[in-house]
C-alpha positions in Angstrom: -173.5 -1.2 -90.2 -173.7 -3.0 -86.7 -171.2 -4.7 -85.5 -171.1 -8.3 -84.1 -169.3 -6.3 -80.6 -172.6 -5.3 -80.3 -175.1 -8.3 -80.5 -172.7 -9.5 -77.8 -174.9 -8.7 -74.4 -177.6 -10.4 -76.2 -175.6 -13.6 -77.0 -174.7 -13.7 -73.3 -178.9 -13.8 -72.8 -179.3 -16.4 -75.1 -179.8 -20.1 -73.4 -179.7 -21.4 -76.9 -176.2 -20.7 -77.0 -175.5 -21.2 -73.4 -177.9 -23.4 -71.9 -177.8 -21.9 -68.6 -180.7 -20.8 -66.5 -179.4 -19.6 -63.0 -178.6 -16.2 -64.4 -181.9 -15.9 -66.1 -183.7 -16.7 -62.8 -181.9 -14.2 -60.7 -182.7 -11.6 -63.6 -186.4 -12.3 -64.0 -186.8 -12.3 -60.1 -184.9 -8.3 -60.5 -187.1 -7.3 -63.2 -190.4 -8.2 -61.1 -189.4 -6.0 -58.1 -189.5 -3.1 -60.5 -191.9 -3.6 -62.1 -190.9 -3.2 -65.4 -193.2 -5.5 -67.6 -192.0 -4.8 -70.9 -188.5 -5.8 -69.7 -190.1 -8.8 -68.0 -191.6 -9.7 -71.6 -188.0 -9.0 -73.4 -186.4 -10.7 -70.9 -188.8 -13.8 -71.9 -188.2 -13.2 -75.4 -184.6 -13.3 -74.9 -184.7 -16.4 -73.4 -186.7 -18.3 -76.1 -189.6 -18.4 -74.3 -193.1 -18.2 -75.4 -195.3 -15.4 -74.1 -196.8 -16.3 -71.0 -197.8 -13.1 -69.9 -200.7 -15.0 -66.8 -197.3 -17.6 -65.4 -195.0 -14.6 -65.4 -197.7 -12.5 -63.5 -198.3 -15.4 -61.2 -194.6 -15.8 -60.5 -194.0 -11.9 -60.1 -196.8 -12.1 -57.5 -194.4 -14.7 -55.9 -191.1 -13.0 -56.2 -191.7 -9.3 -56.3 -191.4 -7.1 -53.1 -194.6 -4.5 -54.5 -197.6 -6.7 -53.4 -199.5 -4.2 -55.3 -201.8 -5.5 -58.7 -200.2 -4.9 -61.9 -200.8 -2.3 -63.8 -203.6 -2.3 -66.2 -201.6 -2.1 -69.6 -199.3 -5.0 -67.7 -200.2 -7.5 -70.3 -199.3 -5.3 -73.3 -196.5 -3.7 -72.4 -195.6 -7.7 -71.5 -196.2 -8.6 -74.7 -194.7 -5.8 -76.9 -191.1 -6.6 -75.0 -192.0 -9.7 -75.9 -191.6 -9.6 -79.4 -188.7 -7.3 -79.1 -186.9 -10.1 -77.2 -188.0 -12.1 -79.4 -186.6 -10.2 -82.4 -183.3 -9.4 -80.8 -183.2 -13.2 -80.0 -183.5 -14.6 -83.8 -181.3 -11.5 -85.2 -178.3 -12.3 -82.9 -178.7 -16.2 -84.0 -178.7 -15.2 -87.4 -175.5 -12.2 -87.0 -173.6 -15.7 -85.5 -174.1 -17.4 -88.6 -173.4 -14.8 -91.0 -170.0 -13.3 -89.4 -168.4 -17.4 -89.2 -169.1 -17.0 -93.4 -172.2 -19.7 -93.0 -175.4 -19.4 -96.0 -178.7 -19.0 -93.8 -179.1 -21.7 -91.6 -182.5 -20.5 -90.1 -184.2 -24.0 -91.4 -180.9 -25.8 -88.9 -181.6 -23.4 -85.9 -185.8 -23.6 -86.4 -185.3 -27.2 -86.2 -183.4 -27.8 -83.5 -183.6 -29.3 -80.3 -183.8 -26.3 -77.7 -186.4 -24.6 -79.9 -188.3 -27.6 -79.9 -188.0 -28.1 -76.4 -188.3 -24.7 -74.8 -191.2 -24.1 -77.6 -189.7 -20.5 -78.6 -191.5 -18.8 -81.2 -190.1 -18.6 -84.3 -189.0 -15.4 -86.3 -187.5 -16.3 -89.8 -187.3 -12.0 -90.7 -185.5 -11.6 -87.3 -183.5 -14.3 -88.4 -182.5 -13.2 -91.8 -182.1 -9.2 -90.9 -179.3 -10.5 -88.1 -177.7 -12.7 -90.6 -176.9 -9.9 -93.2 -175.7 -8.1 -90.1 -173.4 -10.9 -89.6 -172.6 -11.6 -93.2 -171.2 -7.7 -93.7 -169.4 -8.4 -90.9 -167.6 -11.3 -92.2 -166.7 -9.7 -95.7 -165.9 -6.4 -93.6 -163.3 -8.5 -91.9 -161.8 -10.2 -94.6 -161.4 -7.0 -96.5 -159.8 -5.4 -93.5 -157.6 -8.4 -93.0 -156.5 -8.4 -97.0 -156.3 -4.5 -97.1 -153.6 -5.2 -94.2 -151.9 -7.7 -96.1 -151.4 -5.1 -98.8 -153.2 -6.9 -101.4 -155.1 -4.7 -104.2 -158.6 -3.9 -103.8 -159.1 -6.1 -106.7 -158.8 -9.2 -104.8 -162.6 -8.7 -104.1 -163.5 -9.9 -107.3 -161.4 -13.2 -106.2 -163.7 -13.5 -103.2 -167.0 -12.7 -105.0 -165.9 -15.8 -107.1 -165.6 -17.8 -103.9 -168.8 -17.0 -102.7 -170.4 -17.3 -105.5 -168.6 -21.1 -105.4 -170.0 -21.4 -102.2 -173.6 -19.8 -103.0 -173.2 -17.5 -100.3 -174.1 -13.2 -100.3 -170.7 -11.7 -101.2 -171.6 -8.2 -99.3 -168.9 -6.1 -101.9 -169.7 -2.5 -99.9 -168.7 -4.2 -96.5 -166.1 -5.8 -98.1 -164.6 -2.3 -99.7 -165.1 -0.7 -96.4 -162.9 -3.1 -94.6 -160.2 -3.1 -97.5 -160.5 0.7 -97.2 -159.6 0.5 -93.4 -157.0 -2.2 -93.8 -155.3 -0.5 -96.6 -154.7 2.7 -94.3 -153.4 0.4 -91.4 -151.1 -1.3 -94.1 -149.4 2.1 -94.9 -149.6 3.1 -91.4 -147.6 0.3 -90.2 -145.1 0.7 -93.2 -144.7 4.0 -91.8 -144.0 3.4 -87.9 -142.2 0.5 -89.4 -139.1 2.5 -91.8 -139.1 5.7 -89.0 -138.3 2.5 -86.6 -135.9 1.3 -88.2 -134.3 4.9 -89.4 -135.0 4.5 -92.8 -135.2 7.8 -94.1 -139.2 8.8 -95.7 -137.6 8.9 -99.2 -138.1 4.8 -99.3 -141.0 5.6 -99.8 -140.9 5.9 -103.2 -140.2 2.4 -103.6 -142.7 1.5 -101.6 -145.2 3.5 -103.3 -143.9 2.0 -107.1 -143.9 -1.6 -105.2 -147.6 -0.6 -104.9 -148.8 0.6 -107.4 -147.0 -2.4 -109.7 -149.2 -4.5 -107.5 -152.5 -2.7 -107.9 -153.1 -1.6 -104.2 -154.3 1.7 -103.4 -150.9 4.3 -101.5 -152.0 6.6 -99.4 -148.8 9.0 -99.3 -150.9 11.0 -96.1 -151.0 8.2 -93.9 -147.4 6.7 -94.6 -145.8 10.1 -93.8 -148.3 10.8 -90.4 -146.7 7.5 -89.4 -143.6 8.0 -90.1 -143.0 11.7 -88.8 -144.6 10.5 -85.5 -142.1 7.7 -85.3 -139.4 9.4 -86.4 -138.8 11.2 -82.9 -138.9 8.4 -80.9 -136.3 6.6 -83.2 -133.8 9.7 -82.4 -135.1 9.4 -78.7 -134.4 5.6 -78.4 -130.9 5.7 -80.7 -129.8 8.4 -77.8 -130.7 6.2 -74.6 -129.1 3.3 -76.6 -125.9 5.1 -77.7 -125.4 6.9 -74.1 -124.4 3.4 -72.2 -122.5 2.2 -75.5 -120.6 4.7 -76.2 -121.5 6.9 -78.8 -122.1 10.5 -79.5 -124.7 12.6 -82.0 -121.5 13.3 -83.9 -121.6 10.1 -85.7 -125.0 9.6 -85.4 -125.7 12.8 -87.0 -123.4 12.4 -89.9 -124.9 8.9 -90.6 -127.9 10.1 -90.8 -127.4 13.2 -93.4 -125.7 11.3 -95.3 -128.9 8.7 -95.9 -130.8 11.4 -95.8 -132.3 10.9 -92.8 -133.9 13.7 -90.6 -132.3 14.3 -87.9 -133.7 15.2 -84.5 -130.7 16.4 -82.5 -132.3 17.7 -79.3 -134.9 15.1 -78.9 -131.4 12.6 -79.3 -129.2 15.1 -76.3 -132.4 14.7 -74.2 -132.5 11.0 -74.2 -128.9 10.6 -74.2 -128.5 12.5 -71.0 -131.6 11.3 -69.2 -129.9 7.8 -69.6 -126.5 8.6 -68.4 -128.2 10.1 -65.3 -130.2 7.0 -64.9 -126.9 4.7 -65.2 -125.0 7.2 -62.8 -127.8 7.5 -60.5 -128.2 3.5 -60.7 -124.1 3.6 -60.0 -124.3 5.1 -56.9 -127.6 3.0 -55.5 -125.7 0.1 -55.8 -122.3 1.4 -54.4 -124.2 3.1 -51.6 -125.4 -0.2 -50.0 -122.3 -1.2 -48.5 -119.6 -0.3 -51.0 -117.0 2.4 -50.6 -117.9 5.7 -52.7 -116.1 4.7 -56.0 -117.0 7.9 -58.1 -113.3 8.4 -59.0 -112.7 5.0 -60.0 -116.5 4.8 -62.1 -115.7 8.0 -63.8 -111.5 6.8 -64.5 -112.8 3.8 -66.4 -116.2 5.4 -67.8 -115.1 5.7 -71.5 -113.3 1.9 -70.9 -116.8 0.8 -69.8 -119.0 2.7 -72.7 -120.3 5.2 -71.0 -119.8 9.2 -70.6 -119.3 11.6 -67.9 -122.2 14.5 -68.0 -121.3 17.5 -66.1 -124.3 16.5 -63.2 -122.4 13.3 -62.6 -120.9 13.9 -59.7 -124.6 15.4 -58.1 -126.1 12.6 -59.4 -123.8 10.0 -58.4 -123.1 10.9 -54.7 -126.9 11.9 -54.0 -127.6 8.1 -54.8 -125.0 6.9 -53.1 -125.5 8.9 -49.9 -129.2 7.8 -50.0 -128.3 4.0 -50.3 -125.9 4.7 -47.5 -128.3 6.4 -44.8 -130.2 2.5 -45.2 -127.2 0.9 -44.8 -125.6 2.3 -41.9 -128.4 1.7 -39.4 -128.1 -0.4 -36.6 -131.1 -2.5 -37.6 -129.3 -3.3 -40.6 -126.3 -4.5 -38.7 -128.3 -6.4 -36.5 -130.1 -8.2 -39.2 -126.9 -8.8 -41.1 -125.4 -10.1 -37.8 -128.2 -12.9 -37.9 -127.9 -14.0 -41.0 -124.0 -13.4 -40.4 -123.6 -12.3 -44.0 -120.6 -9.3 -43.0 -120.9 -5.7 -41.9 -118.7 -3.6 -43.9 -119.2 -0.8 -41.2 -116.2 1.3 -42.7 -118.5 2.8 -45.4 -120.4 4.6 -42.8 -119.5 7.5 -41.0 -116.9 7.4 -38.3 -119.4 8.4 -35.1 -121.8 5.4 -36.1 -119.0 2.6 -36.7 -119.1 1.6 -33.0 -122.5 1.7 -32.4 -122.9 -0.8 -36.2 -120.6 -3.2 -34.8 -122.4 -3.7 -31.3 -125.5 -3.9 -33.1 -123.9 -6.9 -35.5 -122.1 -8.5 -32.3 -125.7 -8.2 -30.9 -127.0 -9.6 -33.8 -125.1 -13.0 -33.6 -125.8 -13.3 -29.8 -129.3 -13.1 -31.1 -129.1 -16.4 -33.3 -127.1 -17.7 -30.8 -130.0 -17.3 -28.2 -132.9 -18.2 -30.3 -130.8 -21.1 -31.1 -130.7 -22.2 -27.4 -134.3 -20.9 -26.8 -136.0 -23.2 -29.6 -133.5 -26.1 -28.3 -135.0 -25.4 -24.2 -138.3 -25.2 -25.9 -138.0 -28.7 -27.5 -137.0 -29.8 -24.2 -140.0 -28.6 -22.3 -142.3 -30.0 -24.9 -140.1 -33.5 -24.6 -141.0 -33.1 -20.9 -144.5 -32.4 -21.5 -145.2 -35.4 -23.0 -143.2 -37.5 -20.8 -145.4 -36.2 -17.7 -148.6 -36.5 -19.6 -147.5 -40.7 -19.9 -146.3 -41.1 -16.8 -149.1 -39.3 -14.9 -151.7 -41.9 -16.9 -149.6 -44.5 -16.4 -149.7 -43.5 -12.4 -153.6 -43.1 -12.6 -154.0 -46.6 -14.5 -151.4 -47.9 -11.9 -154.2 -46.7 -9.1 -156.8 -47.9 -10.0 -156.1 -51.4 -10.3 -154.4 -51.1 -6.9 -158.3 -50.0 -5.7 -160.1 -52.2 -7.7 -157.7 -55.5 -6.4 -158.5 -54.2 -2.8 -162.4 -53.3 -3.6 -162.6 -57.3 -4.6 -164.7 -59.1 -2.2 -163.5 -62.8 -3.4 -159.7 -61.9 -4.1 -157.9 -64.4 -2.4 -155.6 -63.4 0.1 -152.4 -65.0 0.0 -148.4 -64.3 -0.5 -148.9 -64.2 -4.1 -151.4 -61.5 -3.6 -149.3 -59.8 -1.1 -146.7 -60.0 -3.3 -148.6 -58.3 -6.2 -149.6 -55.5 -3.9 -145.9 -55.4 -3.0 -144.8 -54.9 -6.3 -147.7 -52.6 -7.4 -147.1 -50.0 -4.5 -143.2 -49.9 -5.4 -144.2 -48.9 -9.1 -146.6 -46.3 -7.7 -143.5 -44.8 -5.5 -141.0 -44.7 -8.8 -143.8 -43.7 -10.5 -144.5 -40.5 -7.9 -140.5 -39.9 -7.9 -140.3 -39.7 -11.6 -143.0 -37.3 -12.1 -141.4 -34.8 -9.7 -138.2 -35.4 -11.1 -139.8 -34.0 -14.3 -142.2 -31.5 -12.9 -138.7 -29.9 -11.5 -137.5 -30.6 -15.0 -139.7 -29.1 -16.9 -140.0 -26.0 -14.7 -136.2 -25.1 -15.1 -136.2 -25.9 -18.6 -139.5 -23.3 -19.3 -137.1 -20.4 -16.8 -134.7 -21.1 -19.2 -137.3 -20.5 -22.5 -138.1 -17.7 -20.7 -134.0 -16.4 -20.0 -133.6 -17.1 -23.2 -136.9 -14.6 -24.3 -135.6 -12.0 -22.2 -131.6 -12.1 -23.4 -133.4 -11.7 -26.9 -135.5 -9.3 -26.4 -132.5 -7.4 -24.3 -130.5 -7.9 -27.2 -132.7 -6.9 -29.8 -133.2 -3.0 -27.5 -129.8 -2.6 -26.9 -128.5 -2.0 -30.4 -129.7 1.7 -29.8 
């Protein structure tokens, strides 16, 4: 039987479903630079077109980059991926109806407007052969689905009933297939499901009566595959639980025998003891980065806290810790911690690099301290920037009336005038003073972005 999955890159083709044409194009264009003419004429047939093999020729002539004449078998190679295209066309219509549970609808889809408009061909065998594809999909699926549910096989007489209802093809070997297949997942998962949850195989017994009462099919095989695979990695999983709560194999195991469980001792030691080295591993990581080395302490209150002490604790613990440590105690660190002035606890770290960790935190406060004043002198100069920028338009406005006044042939001379020419060359003097009052300005205050710059730089290559 053929699955829907694979009608799927043909659906994608199908403009009947899609309505889009720019993919189409680009693909018509490829297939004319090979060459290949009975994927031209699929590709056609896909599309819903009718065979045109003299248009497609003409357009290939256009589009292709082999200026070459087609071959002489062109036109039939054309047309016999045509009718494939065709075919594969009307089939995947007809696999769509069938697998949503629909009776034929090829008189619907025949009629329609696309068809009508795009003049496609029709194919009412294609048609039918795709939807008894799609109708042994759908009863495939519902028998899968019901098989999972753990309901009997039986149920397929339900659903024959229902289709019949419904005057539809009840497709009973699909159907049996998929119950077949769902019935093996349902005792599958009733497998992983009990070694999961540590009930021992022996419930299966009840679940196999439970069956059996019900009329579904047990299939002892598959329960216990399931359940002996799980069954290890319920041991595995109860060890990494118990380690960091406080528990031992001894009462595991004796739980366990006496519900007849299996027991999977080593499997249970290995994860126990890969998680305490995890915790004390994790233990010292986060001690190392700036803490004092608390072993002692950890290991005083490690039974108060629900853990255990494994003989590689110690290895474990200070390896970590002396890792997290080394990227602690760096001056870079320090310097950084400085900035954000979040603390330096520099007696974790070794005695010869204390010194050297405090400089670098000192030098990483003078730092914040100097950007501070930098960004602040930067401001300034930018203030002042804009300031000159006005005042030097105001000065070049200011001149040019005072040419244009004395340019005028019929301005009237006069003490007003005089006056005005007076007053005007006073502005333009303030004006002149005031921009080299912030000329001088705005030079000192860029030496001081730029004392600023080099005390931060200094700062930064001195904590080495």
């Amino acid at each position: 039987m053929i699955s829907l999955a694979r009608l799927l890159p043909l659906l994608l083709a199908l403009p009947l479903m899609l309505g889009g044409c720019g993919a189409a194009m680009k693909q018509r264009i490829e297939a004319c630079k090979t060459g290949d003419w009975t994927q031209i004429g699929r590709t056609d047939g896909l599309d819903g077109a009718p065979p045109t093999f003299a248009d497609r020729k003409d357009f290939c002539d256009d589009h292709g980059d082999d200026k070459k004449p087609a071959a002489a078998d062109a036109g039939a190679r054309y047309t016999a991926g045509w009718e494939q295209g065709n075919r594969e066309m009307w089939s995947a219509v007809g696999a769509i109806d069938g697998a949503k549970g629909l009776q034929s609808q090829y008189a619907v889809r025949a009629a329609g407007d696309e068809v009508r408009k795009r003049k496609t061909p029709l194919n009412q065998a294609a048609y039918e052969e795709g939807w008894l594809k799609g109708n042994s999909q759908y009863w495939e699926d519902i028998g899968k689905r019901e098989g999972t549910e753990g309901r009997p096989l039986a149920q397929k007489e339900a659903n024959r009933a229902r289709a019949a209802a419904a005057q539809l093809r009840f497709d009973e070997a699909a159907y049996t297939n998929g119950w077949h297949a769902g019935n093996r997942a349902f005792w599958h998962e009733a497998g992983l499901t009990d070694a999961r949850n540590g009930t021992p195989d022996s419930r299966f017994r009840d679940r196999a009566a439970a069956a059996r009462d019900a009329g579904v099919q047990v299939q002892e095989e598959v329960y216990r595959g399931a359940w002996n695979a799980e069954i290890v990695n319920y041991w595995r999983n109860l060890g990494a639980q118990d380690a960091v709560s406080g528990k031992e194999f001894g009462v595991r195991g004796k739980e366990a025998r006496q519900k007849g469980l299996k027991v999977f001792e080593s499997e249970y030691r290995q994860a126990w003891e890969r998680r305490l080295a995890e915790h004390w591993r994790q233990a010292g990581l986060e001690d190392g980065y700036g803490k004092p080395f608390m072993l002692e302490e950890r290991m005083a209150s490690a039974a108060r806290d629900g853990v255990f002490v494994i003989p590689s604790t110690r290895d474990i613990y200070t390896k970590a810790w002396e890792e997290q440590n080394a990227k602690y105690c760096v001056p870079d660190n320090a310097f950084e911690r400085g900035r954000a002035n979040t603390g330096m606890a520099v007696e974790v770290c070794r005695v010869e690099l204390r010194n050297q960790l405090k400089r670098a935190y000192v030098s990483g406060q003078d730092f914040e301290v100097a950007a501070a004043k930098r960004a602040q002198a930067l401001s300034d100069a930018n203030d002042l920037e804009g300031r000159l920028y006005d005042a030097n338009r105001r000065l070049g406005r200011l001149e040019r009336d005072m040419r244009a006044a004395q340019d005028a042939k019929d301005r009237a001379v006069n003490e007003e005038s005089k006056k005005q020419d007076r007053r005007r060359e006073q502005e333009r003097r303030e004006l002149i003073d005031y921009i080299r009052r912030l000329e001088w300005q705005l030079d000192e205050a860029r030496r001081w972005v730029e004392r600023h710059d080099m005390q931060m730089q200094r700062l930064r290559r001195e904590i080495y």
